[in-house]
Backbone bond lengths (Angstrom), bond angles and torsions (degrees), N, CA, C in turn:
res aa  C-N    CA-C-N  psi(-1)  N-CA   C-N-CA  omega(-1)  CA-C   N-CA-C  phi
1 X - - - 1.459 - - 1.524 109.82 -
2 X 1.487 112.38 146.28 1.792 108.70 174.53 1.393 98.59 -71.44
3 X 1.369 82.94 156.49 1.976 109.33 170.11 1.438 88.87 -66.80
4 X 1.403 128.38 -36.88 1.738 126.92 -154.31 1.648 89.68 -87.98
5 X 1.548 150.16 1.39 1.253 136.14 -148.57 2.057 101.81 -79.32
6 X 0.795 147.43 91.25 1.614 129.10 142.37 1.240 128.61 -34.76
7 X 0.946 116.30 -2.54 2.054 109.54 -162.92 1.306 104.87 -52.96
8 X 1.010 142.74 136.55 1.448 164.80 138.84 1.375 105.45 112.46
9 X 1.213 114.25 8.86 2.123 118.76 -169.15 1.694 90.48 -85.11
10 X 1.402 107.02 143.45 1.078 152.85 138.55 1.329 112.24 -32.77
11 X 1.652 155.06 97.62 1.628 114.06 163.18 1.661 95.85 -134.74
12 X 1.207 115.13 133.69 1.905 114.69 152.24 1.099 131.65 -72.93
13 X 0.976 160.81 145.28 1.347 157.39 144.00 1.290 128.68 -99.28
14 X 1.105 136.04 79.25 1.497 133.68 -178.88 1.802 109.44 -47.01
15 X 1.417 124.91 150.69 1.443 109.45 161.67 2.086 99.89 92.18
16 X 1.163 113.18 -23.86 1.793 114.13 -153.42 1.807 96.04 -75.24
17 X 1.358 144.51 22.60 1.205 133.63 176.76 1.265 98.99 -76.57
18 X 1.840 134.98 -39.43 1.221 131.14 177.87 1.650 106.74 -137.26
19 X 1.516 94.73 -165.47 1.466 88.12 171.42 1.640 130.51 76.96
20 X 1.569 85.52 -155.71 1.914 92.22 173.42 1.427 117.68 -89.29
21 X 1.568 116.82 -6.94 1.112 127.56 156.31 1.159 128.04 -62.49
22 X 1.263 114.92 -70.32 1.322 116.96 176.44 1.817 104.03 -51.41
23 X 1.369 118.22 -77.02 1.487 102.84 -177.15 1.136 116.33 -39.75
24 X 1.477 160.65 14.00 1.598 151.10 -169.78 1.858 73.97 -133.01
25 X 0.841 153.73 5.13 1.585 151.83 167.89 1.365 120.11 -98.35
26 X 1.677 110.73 -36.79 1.223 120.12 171.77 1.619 113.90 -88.68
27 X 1.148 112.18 -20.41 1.603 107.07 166.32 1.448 115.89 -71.24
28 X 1.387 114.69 -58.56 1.632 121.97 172.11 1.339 110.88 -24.34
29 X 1.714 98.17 -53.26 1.364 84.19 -165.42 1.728 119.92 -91.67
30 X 1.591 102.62 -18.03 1.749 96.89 161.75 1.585 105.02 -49.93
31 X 1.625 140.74 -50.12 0.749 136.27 -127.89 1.847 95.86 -102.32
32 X 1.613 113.49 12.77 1.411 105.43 172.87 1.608 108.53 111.31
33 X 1.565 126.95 -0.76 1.757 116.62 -174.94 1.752 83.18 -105.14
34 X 1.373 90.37 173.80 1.248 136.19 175.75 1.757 103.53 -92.05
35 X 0.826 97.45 128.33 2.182 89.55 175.89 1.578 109.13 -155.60
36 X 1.267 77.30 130.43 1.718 103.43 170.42 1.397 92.74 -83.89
37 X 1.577 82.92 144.23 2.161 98.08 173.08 1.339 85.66 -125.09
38 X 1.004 103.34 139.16 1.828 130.15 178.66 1.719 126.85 -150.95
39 X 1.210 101.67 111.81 1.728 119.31 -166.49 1.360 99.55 -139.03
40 X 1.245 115.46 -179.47 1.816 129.97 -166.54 1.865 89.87 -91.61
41 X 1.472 144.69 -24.05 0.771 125.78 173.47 1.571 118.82 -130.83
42 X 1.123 122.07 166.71 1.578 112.68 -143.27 1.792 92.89 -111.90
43 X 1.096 127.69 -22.93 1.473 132.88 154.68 1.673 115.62 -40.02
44 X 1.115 101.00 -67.11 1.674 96.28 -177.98 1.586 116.01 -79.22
45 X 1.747 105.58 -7.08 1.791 102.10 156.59 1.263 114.53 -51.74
46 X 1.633 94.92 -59.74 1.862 123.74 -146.69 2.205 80.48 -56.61
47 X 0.594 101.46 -63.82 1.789 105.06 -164.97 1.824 113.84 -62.59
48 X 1.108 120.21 -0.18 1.658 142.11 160.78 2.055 109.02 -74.60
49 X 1.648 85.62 -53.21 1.372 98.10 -179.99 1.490 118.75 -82.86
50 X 1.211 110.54 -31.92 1.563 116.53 149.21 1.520 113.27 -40.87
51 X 0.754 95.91 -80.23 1.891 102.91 -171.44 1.820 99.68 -45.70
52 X 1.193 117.55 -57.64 1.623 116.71 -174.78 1.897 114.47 -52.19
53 X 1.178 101.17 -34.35 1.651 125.90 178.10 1.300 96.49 -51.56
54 X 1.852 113.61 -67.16 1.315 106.75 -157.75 1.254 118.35 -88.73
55 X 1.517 127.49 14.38 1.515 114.21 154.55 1.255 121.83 -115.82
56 X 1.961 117.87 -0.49 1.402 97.58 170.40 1.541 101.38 -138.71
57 X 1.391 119.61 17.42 1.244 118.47 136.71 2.070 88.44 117.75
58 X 1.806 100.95 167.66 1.396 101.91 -172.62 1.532 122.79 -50.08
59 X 1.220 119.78 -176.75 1.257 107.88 164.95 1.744 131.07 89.89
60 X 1.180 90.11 -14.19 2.056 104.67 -143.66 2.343 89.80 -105.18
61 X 1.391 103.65 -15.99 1.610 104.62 -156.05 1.411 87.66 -126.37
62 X 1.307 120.69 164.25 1.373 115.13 143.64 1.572 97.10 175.69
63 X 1.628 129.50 122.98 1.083 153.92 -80.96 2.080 87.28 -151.06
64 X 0.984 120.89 116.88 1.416 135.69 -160.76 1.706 103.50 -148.52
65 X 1.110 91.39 66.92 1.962 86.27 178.04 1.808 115.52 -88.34
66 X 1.429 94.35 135.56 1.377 107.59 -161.32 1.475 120.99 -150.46
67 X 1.368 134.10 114.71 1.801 132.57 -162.42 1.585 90.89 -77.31
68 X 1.230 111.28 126.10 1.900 121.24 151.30 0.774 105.71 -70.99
69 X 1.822 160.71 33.75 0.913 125.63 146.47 1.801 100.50 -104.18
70 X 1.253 93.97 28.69 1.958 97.88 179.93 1.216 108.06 -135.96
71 X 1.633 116.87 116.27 1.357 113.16 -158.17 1.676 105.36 -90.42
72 X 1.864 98.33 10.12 1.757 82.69 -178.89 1.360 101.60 -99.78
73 X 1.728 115.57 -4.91 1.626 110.22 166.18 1.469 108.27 -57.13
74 X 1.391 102.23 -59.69 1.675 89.25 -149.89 1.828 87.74 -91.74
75 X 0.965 140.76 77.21 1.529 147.18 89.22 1.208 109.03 -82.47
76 X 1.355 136.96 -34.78 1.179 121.17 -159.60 2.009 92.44 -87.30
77 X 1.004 124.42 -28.41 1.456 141.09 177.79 1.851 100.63 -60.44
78 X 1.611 113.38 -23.77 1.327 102.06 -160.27 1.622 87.34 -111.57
79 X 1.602 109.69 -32.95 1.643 102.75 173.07 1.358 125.11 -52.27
80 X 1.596 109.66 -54.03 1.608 123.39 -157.03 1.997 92.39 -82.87
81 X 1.109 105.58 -11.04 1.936 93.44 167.42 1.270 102.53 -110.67
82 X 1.177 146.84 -13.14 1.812 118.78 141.83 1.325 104.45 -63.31
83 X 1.447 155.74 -28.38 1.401 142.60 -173.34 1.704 99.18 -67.98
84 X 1.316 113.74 -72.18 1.413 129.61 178.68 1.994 108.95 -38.44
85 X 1.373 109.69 -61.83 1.316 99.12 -159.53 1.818 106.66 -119.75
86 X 1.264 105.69 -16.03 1.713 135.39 -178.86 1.154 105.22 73.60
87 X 1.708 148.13 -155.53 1.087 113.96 -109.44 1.205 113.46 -126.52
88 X 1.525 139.30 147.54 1.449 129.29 -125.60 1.506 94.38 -106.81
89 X 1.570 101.11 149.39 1.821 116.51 -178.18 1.325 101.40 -117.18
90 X 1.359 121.59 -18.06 1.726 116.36 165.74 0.896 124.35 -135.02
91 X 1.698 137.52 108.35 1.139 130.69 145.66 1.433 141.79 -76.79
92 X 1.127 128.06 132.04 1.576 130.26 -179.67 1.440 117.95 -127.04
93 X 1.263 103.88 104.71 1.437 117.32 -173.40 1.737 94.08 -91.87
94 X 1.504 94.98 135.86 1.472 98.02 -176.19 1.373 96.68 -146.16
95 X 1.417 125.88 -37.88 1.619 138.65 -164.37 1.693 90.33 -51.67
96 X 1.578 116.39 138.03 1.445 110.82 -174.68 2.134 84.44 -163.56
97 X 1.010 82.98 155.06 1.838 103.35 157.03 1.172 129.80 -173.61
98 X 1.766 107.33 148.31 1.386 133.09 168.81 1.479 136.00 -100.48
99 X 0.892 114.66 85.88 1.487 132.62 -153.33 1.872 93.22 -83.97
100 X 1.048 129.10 -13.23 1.397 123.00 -169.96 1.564 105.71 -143.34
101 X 1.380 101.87 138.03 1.047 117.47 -175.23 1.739 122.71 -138.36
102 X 1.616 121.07 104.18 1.168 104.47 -154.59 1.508 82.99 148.22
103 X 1.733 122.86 164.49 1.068 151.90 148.97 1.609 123.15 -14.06
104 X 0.980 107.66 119.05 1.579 96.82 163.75 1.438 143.29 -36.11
105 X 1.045 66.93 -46.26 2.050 91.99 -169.64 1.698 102.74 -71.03
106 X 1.359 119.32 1.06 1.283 140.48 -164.16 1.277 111.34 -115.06
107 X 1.248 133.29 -25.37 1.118 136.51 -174.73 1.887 142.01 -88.70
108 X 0.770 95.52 122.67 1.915 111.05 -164.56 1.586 97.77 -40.58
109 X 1.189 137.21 162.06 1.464 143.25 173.80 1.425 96.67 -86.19
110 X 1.524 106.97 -56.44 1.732 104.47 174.16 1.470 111.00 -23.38
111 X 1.490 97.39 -57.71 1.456 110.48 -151.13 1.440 99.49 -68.84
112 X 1.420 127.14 -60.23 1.283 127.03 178.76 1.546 119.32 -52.89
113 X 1.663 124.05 -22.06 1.361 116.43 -178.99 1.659 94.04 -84.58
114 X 1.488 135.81 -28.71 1.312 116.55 -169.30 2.175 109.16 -79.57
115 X 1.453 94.36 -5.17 1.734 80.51 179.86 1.180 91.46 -97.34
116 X 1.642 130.16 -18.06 1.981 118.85 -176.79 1.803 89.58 -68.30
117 X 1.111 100.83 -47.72 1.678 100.76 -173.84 1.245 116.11 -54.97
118 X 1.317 147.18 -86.42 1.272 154.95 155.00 1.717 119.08 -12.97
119 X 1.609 103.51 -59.92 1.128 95.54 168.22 1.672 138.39 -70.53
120 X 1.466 112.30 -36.89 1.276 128.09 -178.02 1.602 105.65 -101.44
121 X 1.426 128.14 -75.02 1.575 119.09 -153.88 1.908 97.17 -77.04
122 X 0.912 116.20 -29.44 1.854 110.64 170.18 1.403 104.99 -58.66
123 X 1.447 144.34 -22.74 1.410 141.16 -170.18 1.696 99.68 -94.18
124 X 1.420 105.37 -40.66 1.548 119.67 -172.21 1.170 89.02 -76.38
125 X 1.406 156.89 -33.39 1.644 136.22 -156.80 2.048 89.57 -96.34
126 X 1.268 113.86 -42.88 1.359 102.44 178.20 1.969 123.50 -51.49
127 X 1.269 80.87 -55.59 1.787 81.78 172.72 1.652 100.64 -50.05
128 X 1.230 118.93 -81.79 1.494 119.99 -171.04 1.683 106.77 -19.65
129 X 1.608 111.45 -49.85 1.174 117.00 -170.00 1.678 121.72 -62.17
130 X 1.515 92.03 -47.96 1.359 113.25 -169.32 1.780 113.04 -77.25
131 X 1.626 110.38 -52.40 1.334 125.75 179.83 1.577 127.29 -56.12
132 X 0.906 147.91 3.23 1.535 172.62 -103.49 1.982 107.86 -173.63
133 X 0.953 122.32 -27.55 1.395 131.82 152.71 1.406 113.78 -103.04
134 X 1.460 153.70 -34.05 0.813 134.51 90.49 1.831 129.27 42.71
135 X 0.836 99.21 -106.96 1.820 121.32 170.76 1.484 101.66 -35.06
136 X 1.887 106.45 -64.57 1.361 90.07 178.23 1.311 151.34 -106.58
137 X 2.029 105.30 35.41 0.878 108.51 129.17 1.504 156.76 -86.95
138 X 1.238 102.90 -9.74 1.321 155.91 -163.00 1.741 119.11 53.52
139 X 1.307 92.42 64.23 1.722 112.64 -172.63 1.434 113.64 -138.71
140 X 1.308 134.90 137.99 1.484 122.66 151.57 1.933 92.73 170.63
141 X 1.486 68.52 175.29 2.243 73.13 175.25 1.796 78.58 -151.00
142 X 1.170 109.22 145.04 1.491 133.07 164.32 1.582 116.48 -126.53
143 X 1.470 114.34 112.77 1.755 99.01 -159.50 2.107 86.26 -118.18
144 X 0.961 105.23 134.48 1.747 107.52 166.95 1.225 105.11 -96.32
145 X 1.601 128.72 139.04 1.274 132.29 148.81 1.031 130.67 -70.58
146 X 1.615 118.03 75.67 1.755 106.61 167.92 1.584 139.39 -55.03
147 X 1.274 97.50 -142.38 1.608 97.95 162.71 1.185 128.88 -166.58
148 X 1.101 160.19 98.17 1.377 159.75 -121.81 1.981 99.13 -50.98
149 X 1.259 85.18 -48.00 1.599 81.56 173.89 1.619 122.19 -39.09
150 X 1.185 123.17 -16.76 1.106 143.40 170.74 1.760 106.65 -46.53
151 X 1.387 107.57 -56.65 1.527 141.75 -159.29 1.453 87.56 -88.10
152 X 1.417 148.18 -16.73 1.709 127.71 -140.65 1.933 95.14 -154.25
153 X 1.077 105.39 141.98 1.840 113.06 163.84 1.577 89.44 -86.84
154 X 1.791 88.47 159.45 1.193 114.46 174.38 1.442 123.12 -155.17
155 X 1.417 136.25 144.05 1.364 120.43 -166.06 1.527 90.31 -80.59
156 X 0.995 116.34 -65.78 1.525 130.19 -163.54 2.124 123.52 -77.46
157 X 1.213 102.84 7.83 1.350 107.87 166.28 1.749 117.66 -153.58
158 X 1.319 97.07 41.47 1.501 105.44 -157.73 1.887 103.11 -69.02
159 X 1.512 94.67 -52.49 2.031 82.08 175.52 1.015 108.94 -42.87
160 X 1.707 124.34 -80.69 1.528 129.19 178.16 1.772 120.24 -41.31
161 X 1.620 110.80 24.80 1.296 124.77 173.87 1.639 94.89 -104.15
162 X 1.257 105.00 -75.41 1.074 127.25 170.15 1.647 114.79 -18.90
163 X 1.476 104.18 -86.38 1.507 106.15 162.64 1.931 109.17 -19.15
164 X 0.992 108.56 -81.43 1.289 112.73 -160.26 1.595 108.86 -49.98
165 X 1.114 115.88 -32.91 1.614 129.05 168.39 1.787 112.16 -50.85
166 X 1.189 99.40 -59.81 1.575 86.52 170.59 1.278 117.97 -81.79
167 X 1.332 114.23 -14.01 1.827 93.84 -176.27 1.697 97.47 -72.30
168 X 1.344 122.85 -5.90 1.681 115.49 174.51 1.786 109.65 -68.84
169 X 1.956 103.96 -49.72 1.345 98.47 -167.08 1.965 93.57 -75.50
170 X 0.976 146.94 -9.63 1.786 150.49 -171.76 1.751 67.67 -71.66
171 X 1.359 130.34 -89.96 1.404 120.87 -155.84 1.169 128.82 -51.03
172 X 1.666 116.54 -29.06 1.850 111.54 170.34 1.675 93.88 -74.78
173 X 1.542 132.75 -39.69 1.338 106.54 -169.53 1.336 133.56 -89.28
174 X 1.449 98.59 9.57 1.833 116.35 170.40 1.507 100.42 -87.34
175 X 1.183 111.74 -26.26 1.820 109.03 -159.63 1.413 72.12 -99.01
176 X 1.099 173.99 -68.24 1.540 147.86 -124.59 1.652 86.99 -88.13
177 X 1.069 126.28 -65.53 1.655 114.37 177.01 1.352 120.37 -58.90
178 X 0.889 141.42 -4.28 1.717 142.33 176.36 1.526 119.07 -105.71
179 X 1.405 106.92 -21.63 1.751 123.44 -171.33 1.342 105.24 -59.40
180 X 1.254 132.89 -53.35 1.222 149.22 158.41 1.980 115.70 -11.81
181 X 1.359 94.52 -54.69 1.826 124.91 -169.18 1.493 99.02 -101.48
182 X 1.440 121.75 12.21 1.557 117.55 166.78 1.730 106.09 61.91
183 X 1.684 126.48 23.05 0.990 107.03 177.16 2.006 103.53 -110.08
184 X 1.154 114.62 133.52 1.280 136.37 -163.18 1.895 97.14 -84.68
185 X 1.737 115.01 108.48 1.896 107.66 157.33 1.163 106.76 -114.52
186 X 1.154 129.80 123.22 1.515 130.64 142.16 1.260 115.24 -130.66
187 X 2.030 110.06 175.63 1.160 125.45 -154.89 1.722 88.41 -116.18
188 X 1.853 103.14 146.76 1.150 110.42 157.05 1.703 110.58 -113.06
189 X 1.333 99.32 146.98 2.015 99.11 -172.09 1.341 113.82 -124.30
190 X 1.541 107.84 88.23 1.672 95.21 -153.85 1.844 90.93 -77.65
191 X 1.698 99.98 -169.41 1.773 109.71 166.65 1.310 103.82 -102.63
192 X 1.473 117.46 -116.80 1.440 101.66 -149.63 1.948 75.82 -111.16
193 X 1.599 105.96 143.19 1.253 102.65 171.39 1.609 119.25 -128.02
194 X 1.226 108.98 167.73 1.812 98.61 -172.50 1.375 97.90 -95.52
195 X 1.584 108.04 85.07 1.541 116.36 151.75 1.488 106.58 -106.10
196 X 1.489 115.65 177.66 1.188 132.97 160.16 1.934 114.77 -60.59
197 X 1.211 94.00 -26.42 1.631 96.81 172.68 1.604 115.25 -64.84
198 X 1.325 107.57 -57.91 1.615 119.73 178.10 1.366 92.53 -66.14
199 X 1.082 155.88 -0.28 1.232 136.46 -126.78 2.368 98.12 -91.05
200 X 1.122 86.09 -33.70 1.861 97.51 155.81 1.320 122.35 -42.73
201 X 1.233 103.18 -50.77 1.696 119.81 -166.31 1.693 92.86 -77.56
202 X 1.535 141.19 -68.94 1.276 148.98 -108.04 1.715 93.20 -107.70
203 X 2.090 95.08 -34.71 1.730 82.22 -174.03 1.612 111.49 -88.68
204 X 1.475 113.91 6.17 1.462 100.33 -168.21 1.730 96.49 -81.27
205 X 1.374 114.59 125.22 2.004 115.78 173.27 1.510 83.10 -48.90
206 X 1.470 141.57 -65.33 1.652 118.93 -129.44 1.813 96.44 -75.29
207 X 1.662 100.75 -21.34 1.632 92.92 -154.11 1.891 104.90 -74.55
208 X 1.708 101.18 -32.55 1.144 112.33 -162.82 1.566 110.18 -60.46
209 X 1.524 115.78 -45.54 1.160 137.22 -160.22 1.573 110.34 -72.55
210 X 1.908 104.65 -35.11 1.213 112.37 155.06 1.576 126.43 -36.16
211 X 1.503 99.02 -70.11 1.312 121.73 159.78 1.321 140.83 -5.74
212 X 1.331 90.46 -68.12 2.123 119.66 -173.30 1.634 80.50 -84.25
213 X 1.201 122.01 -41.63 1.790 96.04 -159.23 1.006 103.59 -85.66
214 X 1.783 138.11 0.65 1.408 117.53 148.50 2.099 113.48 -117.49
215 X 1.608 76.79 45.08 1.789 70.91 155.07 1.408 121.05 -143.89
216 X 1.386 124.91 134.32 1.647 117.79 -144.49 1.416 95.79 -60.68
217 X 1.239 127.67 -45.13 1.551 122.44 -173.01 1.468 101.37 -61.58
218 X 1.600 142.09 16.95 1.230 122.80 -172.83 1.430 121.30 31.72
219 X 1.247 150.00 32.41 1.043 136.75 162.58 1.646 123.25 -167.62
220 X 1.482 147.91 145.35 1.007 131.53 -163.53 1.801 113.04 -71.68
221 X 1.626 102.59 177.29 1.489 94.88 165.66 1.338 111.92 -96.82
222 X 2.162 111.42 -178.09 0.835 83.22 172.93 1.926 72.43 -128.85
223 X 1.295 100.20 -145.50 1.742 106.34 -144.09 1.549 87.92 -89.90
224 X 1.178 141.82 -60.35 1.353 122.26 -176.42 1.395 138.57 -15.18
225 X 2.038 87.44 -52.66 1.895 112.72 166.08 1.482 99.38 -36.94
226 X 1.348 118.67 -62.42 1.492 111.37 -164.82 1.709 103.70 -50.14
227 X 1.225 117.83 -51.51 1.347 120.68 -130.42 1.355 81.27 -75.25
228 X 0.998 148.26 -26.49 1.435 152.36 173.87 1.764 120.95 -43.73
229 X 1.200 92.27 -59.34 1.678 107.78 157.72 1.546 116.28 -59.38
230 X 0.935 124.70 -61.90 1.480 134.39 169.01 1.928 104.51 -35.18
231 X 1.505 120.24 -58.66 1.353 116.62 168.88 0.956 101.20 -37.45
232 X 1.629 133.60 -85.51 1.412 149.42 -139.32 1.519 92.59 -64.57
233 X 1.186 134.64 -50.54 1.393 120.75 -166.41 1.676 105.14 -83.17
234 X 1.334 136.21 6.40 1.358 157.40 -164.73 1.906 97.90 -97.22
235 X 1.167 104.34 -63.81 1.371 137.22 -151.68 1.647 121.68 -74.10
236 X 0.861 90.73 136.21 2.099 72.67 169.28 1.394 103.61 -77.26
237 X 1.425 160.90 67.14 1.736 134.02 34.84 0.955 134.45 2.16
238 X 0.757 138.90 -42.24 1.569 144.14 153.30 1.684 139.09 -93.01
239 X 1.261 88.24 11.48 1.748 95.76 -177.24 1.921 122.05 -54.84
240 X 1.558 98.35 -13.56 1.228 94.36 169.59 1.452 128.04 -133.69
241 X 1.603 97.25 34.42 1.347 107.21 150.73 1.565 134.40 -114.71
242 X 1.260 120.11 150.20 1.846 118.36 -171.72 1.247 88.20 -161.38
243 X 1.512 98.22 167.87 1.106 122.07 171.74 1.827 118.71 68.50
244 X 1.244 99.96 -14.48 1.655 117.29 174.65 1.436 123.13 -47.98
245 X 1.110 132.53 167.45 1.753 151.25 144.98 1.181 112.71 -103.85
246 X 1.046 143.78 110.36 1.417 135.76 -177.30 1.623 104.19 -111.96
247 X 0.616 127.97 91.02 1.637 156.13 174.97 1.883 112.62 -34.06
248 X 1.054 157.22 56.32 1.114 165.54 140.42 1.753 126.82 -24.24
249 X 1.187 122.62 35.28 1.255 138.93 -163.68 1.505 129.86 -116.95
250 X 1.360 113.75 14.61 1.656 135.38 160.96 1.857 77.43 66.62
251 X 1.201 134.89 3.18 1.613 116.87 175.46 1.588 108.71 129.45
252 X 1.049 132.38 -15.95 1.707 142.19 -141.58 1.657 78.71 -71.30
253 X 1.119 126.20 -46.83 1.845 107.17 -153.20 1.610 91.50 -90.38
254 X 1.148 149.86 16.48 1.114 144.14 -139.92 1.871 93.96 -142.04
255 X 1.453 112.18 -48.41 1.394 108.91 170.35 1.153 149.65 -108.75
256 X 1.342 146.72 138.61 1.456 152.14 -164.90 1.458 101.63 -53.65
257 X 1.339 133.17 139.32 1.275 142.58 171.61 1.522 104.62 -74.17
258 X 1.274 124.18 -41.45 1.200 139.95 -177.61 1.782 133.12 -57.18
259 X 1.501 92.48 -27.34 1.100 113.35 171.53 1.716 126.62 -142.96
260 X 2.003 99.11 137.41 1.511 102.25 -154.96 1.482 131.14 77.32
């Protein structure tokens, strides 16, 4: 059997209507899980699970749309997929937003409590939710999608820095309490990727070019790369790692701007 096999796993994905979500949804499930697709609207689920349907047949998707910033969705997101498929061995919280863009010293409280919210206590109510079946089997992997920004200051995305910073220490301090019960958290931190989210960053020519010329791979990712990592930390490949950052960034945190 592969180290990469899912067959019979359970996995959610918050965030999977597009994006790095959805691709870390369509691998799972080439690779043998069952997956809920879950987004704020149930149209761009229903068509995730479409696509998963028609290459490995009914049964395999089934479409649970639900806002994280409402903690009675995702119980009801964590109930109605133990009813549907029973009881989950992977969660991947990925669904995140940045509503502000610009300076600190600039920024609305609104605005800054909905990325602490969204980004951090919506990831923390899922584990709570999810991890607890989990425990007593003594199985699961829970992976968060950070973001390198996590690792880096920034003038212009500094909350949504922040955010991503703790969802790293949420993953060393779930995996020091869960290690015990054999359940596996870590963070993946991609760089800049070609979603519709970056989609600011990727289409500007001056910004991109910036970009590639300080990243050793010269060029951005795109979402599959992630979903790749997401397997391995899913998988028994990874059964003996937690608590990690696994870094996804063609090189950007790794090299000098200054040189090359």
């Amino acid at each position: 059997m592969s180290l990469f096999d899912l067959t019979g796993k359970v996995a959610v994905v918050t965030g999977s209507s597009r994006g790095i979500g959805k691709a870390i949804a369509l691998r799972f499930a080439e690779q043998g899980a069952r997956v809920v697709i879950s987004s704020r609207k149930m149209d761009g689920c229903a068509a995730v699970v479409a696509e998963i349907e028609a290459a490995h047949g009914p049964g395999r998707a089934i479409a649970i749309p639900a806002n994280i910033s409402a903690k009675d969705d995702l119980k009801r997101l964590v109930e109605e997929t133990e009813s549907a498929f029973g009881p989950i061995d992977i969660l991947v919280c990925n669904a995140a937003s940045n509503p502000y863009y610009g300076p600190m010293i600039g920024i609305t409280d609104d605005q800054f409590r909905k990325i602490l919210d969204n980004n951090i206590l919506s990831n923390h109510w899922l584990v709570q939710l999810a991890a607890p079946g989990m425990i007593e089997r003594k199985e699961g992997a829970i992976i968060i999608v950070s973001s390198i920004g996590g690792l880096k200051g920034s003038p212009v995305i500094g909350a949504y820095n922040v955010s991503k910073a703790a969802d790293m220490q949420l993953a060393r301090n779930y995996a020091c309490e869960y290690g015990e019960h054999n359940v596996r958290v870590n963070c993946i931190a991609p760089g800049l990727i070609r979603t519709d989210f970056a989609r600011a960053l990727w289409e500007n020519p001056a910004l991109l070019a910036a970009s590639n010329a300080t990243t050793p791979l010269r060029r951005i990712g795109e979402p599959d790369e992630i979903a790749g990592a997401a397997v391995f930390l899913a998988s028994a490949a990874g059964r003996f790692v937690t608590g990690q950052t696994l870094v996804v960034d063609g090189g950007v945190t790794i090299a000098s701007p200054s040189i090359g």
